[in-house]
N, C-alpha and C positions, 0 to 999 in steps of 0.2 A: 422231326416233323416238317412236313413240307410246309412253304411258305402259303399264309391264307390268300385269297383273291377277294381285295377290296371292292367294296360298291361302289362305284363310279358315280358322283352328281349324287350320294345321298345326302350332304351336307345342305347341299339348296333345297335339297326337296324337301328337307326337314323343315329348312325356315320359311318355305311357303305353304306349311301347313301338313303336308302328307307324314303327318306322323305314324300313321300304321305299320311302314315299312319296317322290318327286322334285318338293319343293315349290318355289313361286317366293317368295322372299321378300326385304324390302328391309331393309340396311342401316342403323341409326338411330345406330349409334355406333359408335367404335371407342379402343379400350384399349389402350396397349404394355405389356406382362410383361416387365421385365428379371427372369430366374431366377438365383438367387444360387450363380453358379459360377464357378469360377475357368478354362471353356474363353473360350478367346478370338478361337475361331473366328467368334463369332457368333451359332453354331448355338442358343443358350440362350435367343435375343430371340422372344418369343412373344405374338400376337393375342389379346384378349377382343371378342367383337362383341358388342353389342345387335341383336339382329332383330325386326321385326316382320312378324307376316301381315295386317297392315291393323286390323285388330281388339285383338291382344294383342299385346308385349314379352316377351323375353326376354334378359335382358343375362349369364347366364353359358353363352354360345359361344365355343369355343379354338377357332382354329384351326390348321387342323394345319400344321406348320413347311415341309413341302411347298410350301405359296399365300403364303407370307411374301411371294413375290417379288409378286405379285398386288396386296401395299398398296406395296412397296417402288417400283414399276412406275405408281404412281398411276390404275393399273386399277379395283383395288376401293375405295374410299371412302365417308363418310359420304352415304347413300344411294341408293347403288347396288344397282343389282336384280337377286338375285341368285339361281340353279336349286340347290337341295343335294340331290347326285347320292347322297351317302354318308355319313349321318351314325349315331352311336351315341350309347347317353345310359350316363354315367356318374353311378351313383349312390354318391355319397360318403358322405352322411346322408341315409337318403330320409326318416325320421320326424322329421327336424327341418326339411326342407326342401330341405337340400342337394344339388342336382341339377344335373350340367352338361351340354350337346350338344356334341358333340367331333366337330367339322365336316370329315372327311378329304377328300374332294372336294366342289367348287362351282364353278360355273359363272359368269361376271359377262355376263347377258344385257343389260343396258344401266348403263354406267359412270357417266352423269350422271343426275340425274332428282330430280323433285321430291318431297317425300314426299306419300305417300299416305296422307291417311284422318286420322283424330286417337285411335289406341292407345292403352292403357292397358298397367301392369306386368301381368303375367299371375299374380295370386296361383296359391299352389300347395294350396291347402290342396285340390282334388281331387289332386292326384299323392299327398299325403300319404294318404290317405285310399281310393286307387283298391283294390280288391280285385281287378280283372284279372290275368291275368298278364300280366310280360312277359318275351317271350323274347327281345327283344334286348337288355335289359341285360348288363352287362360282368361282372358278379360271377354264373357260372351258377351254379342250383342243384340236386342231386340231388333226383330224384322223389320220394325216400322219408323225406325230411328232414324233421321237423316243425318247424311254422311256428313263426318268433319272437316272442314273448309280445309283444303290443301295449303301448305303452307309456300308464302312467295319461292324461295328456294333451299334446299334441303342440302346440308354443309357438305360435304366430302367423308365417305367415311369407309375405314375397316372393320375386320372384325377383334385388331386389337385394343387393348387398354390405352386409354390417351397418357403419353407420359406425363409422371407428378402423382398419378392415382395411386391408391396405397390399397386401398380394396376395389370388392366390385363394388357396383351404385348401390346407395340405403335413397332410402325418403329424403336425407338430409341432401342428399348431392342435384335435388331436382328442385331444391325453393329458389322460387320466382323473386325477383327485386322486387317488385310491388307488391309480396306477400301474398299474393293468390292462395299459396296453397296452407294459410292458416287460418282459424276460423273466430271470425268472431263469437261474438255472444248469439247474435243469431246465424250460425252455424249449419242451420239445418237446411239453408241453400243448396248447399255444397253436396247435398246426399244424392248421388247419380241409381235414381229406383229403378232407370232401363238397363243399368251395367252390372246386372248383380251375377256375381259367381259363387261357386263351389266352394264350402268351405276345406273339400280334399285338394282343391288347387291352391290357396295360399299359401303365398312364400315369402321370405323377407325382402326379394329381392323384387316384389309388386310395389309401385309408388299410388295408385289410383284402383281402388276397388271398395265396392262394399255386397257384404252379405245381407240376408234375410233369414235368421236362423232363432228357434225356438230354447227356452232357455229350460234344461232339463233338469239343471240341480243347482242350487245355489247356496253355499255355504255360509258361515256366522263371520261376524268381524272377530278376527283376532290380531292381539296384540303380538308385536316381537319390537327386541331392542338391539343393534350393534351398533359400530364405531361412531356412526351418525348421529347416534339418539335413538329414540323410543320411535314407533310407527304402529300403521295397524294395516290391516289387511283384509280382504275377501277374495275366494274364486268359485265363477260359476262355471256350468260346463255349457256350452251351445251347439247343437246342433240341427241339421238338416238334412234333404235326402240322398247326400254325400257321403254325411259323417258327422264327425263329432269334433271340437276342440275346446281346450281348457283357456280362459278367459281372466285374467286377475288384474285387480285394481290397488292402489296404493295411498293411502292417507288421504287427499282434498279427494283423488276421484273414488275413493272408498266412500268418503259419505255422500259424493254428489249422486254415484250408480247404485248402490245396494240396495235403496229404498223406493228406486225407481224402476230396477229391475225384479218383477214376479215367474217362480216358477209357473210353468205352461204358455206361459204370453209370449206372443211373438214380434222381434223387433227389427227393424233396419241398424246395420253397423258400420259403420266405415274411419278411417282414422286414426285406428290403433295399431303398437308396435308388435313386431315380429317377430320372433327368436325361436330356436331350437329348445325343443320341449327337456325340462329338467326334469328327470325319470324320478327322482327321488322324490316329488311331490306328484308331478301328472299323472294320472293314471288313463289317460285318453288312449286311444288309437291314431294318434296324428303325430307328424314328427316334429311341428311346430307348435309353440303357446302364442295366447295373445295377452299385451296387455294395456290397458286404456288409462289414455294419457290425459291430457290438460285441451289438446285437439279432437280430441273421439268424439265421435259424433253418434247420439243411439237414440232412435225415432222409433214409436211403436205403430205395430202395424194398424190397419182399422181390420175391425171384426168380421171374421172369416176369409181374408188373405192369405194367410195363415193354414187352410184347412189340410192343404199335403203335404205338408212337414211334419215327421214325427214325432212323438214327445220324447224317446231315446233310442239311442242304438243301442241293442248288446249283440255279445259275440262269445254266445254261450259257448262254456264247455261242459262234458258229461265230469261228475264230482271223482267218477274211479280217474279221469284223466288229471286230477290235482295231484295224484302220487307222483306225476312222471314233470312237474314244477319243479323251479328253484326256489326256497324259503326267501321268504318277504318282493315275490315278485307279485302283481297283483291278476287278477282275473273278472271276468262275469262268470254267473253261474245261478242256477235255477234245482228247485227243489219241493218239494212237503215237509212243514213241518210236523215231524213225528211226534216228539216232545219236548219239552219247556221246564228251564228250571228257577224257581225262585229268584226272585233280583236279589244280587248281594253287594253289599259296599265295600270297598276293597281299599287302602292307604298306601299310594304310591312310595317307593323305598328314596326317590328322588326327591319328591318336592315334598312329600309329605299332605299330598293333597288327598281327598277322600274323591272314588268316582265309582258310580253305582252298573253295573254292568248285571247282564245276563246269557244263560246258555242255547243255546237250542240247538236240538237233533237236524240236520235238514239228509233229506233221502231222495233219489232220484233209481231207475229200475234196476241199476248197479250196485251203489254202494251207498256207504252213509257218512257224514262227515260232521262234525261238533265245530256252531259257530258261535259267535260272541258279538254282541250289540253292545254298546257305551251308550251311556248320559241318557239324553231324552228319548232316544228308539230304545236302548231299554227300562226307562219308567214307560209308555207307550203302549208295546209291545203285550199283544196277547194273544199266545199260542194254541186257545184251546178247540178253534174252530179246525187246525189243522191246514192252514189255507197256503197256497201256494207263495213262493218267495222268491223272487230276484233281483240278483245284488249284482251292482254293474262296478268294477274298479274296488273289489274286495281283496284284502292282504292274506297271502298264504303265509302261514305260519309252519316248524317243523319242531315244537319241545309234541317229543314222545309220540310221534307221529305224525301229521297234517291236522290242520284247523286253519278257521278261519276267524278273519278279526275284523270288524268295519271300522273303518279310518272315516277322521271327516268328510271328506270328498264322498265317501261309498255312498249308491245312490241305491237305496231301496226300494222296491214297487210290492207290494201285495195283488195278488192274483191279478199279471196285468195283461193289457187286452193287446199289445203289441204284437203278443207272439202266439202262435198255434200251442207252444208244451205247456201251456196255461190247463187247455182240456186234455190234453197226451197225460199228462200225470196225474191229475185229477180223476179223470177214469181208470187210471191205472191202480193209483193208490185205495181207493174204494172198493176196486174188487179184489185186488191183491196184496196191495202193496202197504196195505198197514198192518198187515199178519206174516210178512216176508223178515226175518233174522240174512241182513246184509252183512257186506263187512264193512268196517268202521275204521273210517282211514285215521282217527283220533286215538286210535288205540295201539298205534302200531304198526299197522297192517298192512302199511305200505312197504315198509322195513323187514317186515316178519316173510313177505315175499318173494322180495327181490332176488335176483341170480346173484350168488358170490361165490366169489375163487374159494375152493379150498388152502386152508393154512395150516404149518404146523405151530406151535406157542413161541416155539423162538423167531421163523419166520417172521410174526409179528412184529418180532421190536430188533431183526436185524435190518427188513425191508422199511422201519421207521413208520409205519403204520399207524394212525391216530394222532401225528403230528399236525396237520394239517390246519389249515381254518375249518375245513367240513371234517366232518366223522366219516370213516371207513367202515365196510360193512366186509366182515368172513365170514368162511365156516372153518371149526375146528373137531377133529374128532379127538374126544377125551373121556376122562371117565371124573367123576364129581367123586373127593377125596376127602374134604373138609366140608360144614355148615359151620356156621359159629350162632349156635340155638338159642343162648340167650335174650339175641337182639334179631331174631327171624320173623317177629311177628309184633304187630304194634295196632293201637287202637283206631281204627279208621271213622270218619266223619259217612252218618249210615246213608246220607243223600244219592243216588244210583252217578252221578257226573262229580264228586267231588270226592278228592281219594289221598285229602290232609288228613294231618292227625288231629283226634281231639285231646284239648286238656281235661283229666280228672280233677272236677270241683271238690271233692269228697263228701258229697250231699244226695250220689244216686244220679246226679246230673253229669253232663260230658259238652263241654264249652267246643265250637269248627271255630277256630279265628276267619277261615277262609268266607264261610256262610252269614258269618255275623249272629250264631244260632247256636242255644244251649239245645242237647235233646236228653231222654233219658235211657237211651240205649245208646249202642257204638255196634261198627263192624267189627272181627277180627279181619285184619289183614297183611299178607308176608311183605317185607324188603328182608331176601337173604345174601347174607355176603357167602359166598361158597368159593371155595378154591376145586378147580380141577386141573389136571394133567394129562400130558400125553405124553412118547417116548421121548420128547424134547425141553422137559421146563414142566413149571407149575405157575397158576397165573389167578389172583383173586378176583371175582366179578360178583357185580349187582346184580339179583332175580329180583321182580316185580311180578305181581298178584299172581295173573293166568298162567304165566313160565312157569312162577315155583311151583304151582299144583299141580302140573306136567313133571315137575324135576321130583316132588316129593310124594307124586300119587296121593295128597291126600289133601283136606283145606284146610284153611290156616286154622280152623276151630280144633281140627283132627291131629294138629299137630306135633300130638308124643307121640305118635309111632314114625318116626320121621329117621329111624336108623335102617330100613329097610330100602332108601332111596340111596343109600351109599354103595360105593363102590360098581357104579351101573353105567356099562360104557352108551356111551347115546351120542349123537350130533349136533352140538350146541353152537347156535349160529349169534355172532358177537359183533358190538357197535364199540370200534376202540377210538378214544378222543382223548388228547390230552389237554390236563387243567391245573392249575397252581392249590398244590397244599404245603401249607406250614413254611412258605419261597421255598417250595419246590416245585418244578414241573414234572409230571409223571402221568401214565396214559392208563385212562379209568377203563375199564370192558366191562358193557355191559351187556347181557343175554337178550337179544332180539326174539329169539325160538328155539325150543329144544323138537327133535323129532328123536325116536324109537332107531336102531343102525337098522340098516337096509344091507343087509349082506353080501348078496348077490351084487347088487350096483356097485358096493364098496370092493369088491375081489376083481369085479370087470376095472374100476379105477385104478386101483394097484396095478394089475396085467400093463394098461396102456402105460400108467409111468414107468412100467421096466422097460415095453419096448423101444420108449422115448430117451432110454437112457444109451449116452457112448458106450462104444463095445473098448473093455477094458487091453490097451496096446500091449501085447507080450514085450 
């Protein structure tokens, strides 16, 4: 590939503001930031680039934790040329030089390449010194504010690291002798109301900002204990008409903020620390957290300051689009609910705690999906109005399909006025959509859909199939050769969402452990182990309810005529996982779908694997 043609002068132009431009520039160096946190996700490990535009350097560029994978990937590297689609200049000290580019998108238009040109550091003493505005710095300023007194004289400076530095600047590297920058008791001095910015521009690398942001969810104290001792905790979410981010406090500033922080009220913030968002707890949209320290400063606003800030963001998706998730990533999502089931108390196998949950149907003009409320939203909770729901930072789940599960954090809204699909589905569901049989991504049916490779039985466990952390999904053509009838069918719990077994009291009555509920009926229902074959092997798997009344044409009540389903070659499409029995490991299949053979399709598939095959060498 030929060599790219640098933007010439886009490094200054950047730092006096013209961030729009979509310049080409190349890679000269590259830096790791380990950030001094105790997540271990990862998420903390942070890029410094040097770039050049042929002419000039700049070596303080972050990039954003987003394109990590980009150097991880051995994509981007030392000189690699590269398009920055999105950048902002954060200015930390502009009069002393301190100036960073916070590179949120980039493009890598050629990976390898030579360098170009012989650059130099790009002194700053124009940035210091520019009298322009600029509007896209990160710190905005009110119109009416008068300018900051110039300082007598402005030190000499580059655009590299002073030697001795070990990172880039934190909050700590900018306290004053005379403690300027900590706050007393009365603290609230210190709240600059005309310098407020975005909370989608906070970074940790800001020494001086404060927000104005609405507090959308705010969770309960809880306790946790490690090496330290015993603590406790809270995090609310705040946001504004930027965005959103996750906010948490720690033991003195847990009890000073929780009781002083109410959802919907809107407050001034400034003061608190900055770190890269731990995925395993945040559920925000931001790539940073914040958390409030012994300095945090939080003033509420007066009444009706406030009024164009929203109470939340979401970023809805449609419920068919939950199939196409990874398990336990989280999401928003909106719905009707359809139905409602019974709160049941349930005894965790861990702590041995009791916690009271419930079910419900939520439907949108797609599909349908089976969610689960805990503790006080499910004692709360009542479905029978059918009233719309949206759930912001909700847990996808994958046992036996997709579901969802509200986590502390998950913020719930009943029919809310944020958003337009409040009446989009409301009108929908009234004319249509409470009479509409969707599919149920709870059931399966994400699974029961999907493309899969065909396989033959050995295929399976020569290619090591079901090994994996995730389950593998095939298709197998076989013919069903074995049932084992005695244990084909077993007494099910008659609630339409709950598909335990019950115990026989011997009294007429039938005990759900699951429901917490005697009744005086039960369902029949199948788990069949069934062995089938093809010309390569024989392999036993699990049928559940709908499969096996597919596999055995008949329902589990109708059960004795079940030698009629033997011997019937069919398409039976398998989820193989392996899991420890008796210390052994061995890989379970189980039957996702069976279909009827397709003839035709299957003799066009034979044809192309012959012509795909080598022509045999005389």
């Amino acid at each position: 590939m030929a060599n790219q043609r640098l933007t010439t002068g886009a490094l200054l132009r950047y730092l006096r503001g013209n961030t729009t431009e979509k310049a080409t520039l190349q890679v000269v160096g590259i830096k790791t930031i380990e950030s001094k946190t105790d997540d271990p996700s990862g998420a903390s490990k942070r890029f410094r680039l040097m770039l050049s535009d042929g002419k000039s350097t700049f070596s303080s560029c972050m990039l954003g934790t987003q394109m990590n994978k980009l150097i991880e990937m051995q994509s981007l590297k030392e000189n690699s040329i590269v398009r920055v689609d999105r950048v902002m200049v954060n200015s930390i000290d502009k009069q002393n030089g301190r100036v960073m580019l916070m590179l949120y998108e980039l493009e890598v238009l050629q990976s390898d390449a030579e360098r170009i040109g012989d650059p130099v550091a790009l002194p700053l003493t124009d940035i210091i010194n520019n009298d322009g505005a600029n509007t896209n710095r990160l710190e905005t300023t009110n119109n009416n504010q008068a300018p900051a007194p110039t300082p007598a004289a402005a030190p000499p400076a580059t655009n590299v690291i002073r030697q001795g530095s070990k990172a880039l600047p934190t909050l700590d590297d900018h306290k004053k002798p005379n403690g300027d920058n900590r706050f007393g008791a009365k603290g609230t001095a210190a709240l600059d109301k005309e310098r407020i910015i975005n909370i989608d521009t906070l970074n940790p690398y800001m020494n001086k900002w404060t927000i104005k942001a609405r507090v959308s969810n705010k969770g309960t104290i809880r306790t946790y204990e490690n090496a330290r001792g015993p603590g406790k905790l809270f995090s609310c979410d705040l946001v504004d008409q930027s965005g959103d981010i996750r906010a948490t406090a720690f033991n003195a500033e847990c009890d000073k903020f929780h009781s002083m922080l109410e959802v919907g009220e809107v407050y001034y913030i400034a003061k608190a620390s900055l770190k890269a968002a731990n995925r395993q707890f945040n559920t925000t949209n931001n790539d940073y957290e914040m958390t409030f320290n012994h300095d945090t400063i939080i003033e509420a606003c007066d009444a009706g300051e406030g009024e164009n800030i929203p109470h939340v963001q979401f970023n809805f998706i449609p419920i068919s689009e939950i199939a196409n998730r990874s398990a336990n990533s989280v999401c928003d999502v909106i719905g009707v609910v359809k139905s409602t089931s019974d709160m049941q108390t349930i005894v965790s196998k861990a702590s041995q705690k009791e916690f009271n949950k419930r079910e419900i149907l939520l439907v949108d003009e797609k599909a349908s999906i089976s969610v689960t409320l805990w503790g006080q939203q499910a004692e709360e909770f009542d479905g029978s109005s059918n009233q719309v729901l949206a759930f912001k930072g909700i847990k996808i789940g994958d046992f036996n399909g997709r579901t969802l599960s509200c986590m502390n954090s998950t913020l719930l809204r009943q029919d809310p006025t944020e958003t337009s699909r409040t009446v989009e589905l409301r009108v929908w569901f009234d004319n249509e959509g409470k009479s509409m049989d969707l599919p149920d991504l709870s059931k399966g049916a994400d699974a029961g859909n999907r493309q899969t490779p065909m396989k033959t039985l050995s295929q399976i466990i020569s290619e090591g199939l079901g090994l994996g952390d995730k389950p593998d999904y095939v298709s197998v053509k076989a013919i069903n050769t074995l049932i084992k009838k005695d244990t084909a069918v077993y007494m099910m719990c008659p609630e339409d969402r709950c598909s335990k077994k019950v115990v026989d009291e011997n009294n007429g009555l039938y005990r759900c452990e699951k429901c917490n509920k005697t009744y005086n009926n039960f369902k029949w229902s199948y788990m069949v182990s069934a062995e089938i074959s093809d010309s390569t092997g024989a392999q036993w798997m699990t049928v559940f309810r709908n499969e096996a009344e597919i596999l055995l044409g008949v329902t589990a009540e109708e059960f004795d005529i079940v030698r009629k389903a033997m011997n019937h070659e069919r398409i039976f499409k398998l989820r193989a996982k392996a899991d420890q029995y008796n210390d052994e490991r061995r890989i379970r299949f189980t039957c996702v779908s069976i279909s009827d053979m397709d003839w035709p399709s299957h003799g066009r598939r034979l044809i192309d694997e012959i012509k795909q095959m080598e022509p045999v060498q005389n």
